[in-house]
N, C-alpha and C positions, 0 to 999 in steps of 0.2 A: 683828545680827551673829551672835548665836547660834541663832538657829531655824534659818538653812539649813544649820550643819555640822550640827545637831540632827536633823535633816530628812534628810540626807545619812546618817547612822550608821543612824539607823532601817531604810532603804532598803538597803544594806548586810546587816543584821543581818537582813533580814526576807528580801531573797532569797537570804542564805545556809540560811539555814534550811529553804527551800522546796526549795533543790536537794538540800542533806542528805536531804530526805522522799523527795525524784525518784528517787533513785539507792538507797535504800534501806536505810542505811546503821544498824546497829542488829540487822537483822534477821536471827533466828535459825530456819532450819528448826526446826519441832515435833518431838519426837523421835516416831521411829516405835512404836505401840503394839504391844504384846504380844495376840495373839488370843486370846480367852480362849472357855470354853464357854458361861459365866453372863455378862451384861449384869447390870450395875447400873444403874439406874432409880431415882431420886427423885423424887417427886411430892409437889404441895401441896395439901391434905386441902382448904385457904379455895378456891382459882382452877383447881384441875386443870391448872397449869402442870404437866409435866414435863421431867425433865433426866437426859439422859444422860451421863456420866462414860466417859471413854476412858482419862484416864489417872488415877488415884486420888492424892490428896496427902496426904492425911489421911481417920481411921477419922470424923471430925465432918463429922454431916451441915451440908450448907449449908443457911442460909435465907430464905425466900420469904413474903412478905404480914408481915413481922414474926415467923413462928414457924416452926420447924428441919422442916423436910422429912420425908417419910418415906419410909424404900428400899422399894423392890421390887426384886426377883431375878427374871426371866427366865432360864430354859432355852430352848435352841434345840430346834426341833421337826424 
């Protein structure tokens, strides 16, 4: 008696949720960056992943393989 309204809500709940995602509901345009002259660039000294940064949150570098990044500064040529 209880598995199929069980059964029912789940179905329910699960393609409410799918249409919520469909329609995209939540979603905020990025704000638009500011063009700067200098790139910031952080790179990781263990894997040579690099990342660039568009819009900056914080002066703390982020971190990668377990230990904090290190910036590079780029000028445009």
């Amino acid at each position: 008696m209880l598995a199929p309204l069980l059964g029912l809500t789940v179905y329910a709940v699960g393609t409410a949720m799918l249409r919520n995602m469909a329609a995209g509901v939540g979603d905020a345009p990025a704000p638009p960056a500011a063009p700067d002259d200098a790139r910031t660039l952080y790179w990781c000294q263990m894997c040579s992943t690099e990342l660039l940064l568009v819009v900056r949150g914080s002066g703390v570098a982020p971190r990668h393989c377990g230990e904090r990044m290190h910036e590079r500064t780029e000028l445009p040529t």
